[in-house]
C-alpha positions in Angstrom: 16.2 -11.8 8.4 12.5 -12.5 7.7 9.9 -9.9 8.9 6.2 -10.3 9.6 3.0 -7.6 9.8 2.7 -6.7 12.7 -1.0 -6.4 14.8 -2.0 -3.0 13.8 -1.1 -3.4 10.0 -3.1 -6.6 9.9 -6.1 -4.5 11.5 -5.2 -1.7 8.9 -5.8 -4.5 5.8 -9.3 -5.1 7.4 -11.9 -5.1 4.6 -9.0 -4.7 1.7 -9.1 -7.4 -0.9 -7.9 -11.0 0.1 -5.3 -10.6 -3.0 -3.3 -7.6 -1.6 -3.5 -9.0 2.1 -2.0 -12.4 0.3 0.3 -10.2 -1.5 1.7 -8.5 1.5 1.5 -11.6 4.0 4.3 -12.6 1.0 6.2 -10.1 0.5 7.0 -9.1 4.4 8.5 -12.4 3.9 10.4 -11.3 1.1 11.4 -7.8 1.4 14.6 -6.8 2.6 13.1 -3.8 4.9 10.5 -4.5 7.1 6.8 -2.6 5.9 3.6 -1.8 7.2 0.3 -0.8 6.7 -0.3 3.5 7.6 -3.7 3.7 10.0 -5.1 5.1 6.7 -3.4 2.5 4.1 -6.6 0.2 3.5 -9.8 0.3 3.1 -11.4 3.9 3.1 -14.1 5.7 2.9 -15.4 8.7 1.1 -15.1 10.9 4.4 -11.4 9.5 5.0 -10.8 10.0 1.4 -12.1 13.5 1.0 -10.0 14.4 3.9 -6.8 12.9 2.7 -7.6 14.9 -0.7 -8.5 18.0 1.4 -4.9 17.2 3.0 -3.1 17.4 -0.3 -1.7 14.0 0.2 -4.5 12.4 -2.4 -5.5 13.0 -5.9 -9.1 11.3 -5.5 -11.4 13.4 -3.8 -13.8 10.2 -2.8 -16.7 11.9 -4.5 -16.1 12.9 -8.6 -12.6 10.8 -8.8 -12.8 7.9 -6.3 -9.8 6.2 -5.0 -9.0 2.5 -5.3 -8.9 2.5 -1.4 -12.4 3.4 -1.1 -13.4 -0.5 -2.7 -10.9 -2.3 -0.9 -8.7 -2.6 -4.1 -5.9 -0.5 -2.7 -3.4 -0.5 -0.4 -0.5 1.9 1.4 2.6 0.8 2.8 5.3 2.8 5.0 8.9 1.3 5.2 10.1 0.4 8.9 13.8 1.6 9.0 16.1 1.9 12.4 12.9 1.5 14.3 10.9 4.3 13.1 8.1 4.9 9.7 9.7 5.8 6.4 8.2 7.4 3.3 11.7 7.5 2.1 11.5 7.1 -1.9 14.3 4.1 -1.7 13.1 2.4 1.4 9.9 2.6 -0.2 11.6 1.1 -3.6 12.7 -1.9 -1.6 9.4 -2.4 -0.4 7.7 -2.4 -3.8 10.5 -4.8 -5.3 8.6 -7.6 -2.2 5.4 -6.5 -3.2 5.8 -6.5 -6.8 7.6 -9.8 -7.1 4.8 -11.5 -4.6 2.2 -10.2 -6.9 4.1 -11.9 -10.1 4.6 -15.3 -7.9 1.0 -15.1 -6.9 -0.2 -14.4 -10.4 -2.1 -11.0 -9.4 -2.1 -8.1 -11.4 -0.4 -5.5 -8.8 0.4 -1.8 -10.4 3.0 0.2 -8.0 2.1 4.1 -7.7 6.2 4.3 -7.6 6.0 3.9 -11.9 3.5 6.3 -12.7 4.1 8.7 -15.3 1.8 11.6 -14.8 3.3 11.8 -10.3 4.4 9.1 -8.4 2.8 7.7 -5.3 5.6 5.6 -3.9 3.3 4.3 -0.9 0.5 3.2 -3.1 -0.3 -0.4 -4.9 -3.5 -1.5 -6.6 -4.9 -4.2 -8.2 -6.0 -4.2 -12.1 -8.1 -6.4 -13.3 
């Protein structure tokens, strides 16, 4: 079964780097659980990302520690399972496995929030470099 973004995760990728759009035009393709992109997955700014941080669900305040979303360099994804979002840690896994591998076949140098050391952000991927 091959899967496609739908309409409102292409408008979410509005104003994210062409790399990570490339990326995840591939890897839908690939993955073996269908993805999106979260209303809040892209591109941000420092009021969304203040608010997310005032939230608890964000490290970066958008001010003193900025988050790759607010330059376009970021993206979130949420798994599509039995017809409803899931932030479920192996979904998400299965995701990162398309999006990881696109990034290697596309020769972009994608990091997955999944392997950090200090917490992991299983939703999260950014480019380096």
């Amino acid at each position: 079964m091959s899967f496609r973004l739908g309409k409102n995760s292409i408008i979410n990728l509005t104003g994210v780097d062409g790399r990570l759009i490339e990326i995840a035009d591939l890897a839908i393709t690939l993955s073996t659980v269908d993805f999106g992109i979260p209303s809040t997955g892209g591109l941000r700014t420092t009021e969304d990302q203040a608010e997310l941080f005032a939230e608890g669900v964000s490290k970066a305040d958008g001010v003193n520690n900025k988050s790759y979303h607010q330059s376009g360099m970021a993206v979130d994804v949420f798994a599509y399972v039995d017809g409803k979002a899931s932030w479920d840690k192996l979904d998400l896994a299965l995701v990162a496995t398309a999006m990881l591998q696109a990034a290697a076949h596309l020769g972009y140098p994608l990091k997955w929030g999944g392997l950090w050391k200090s917490w992991q952000d299983y939703p999260h991927f950014e480019l380096r470099g």
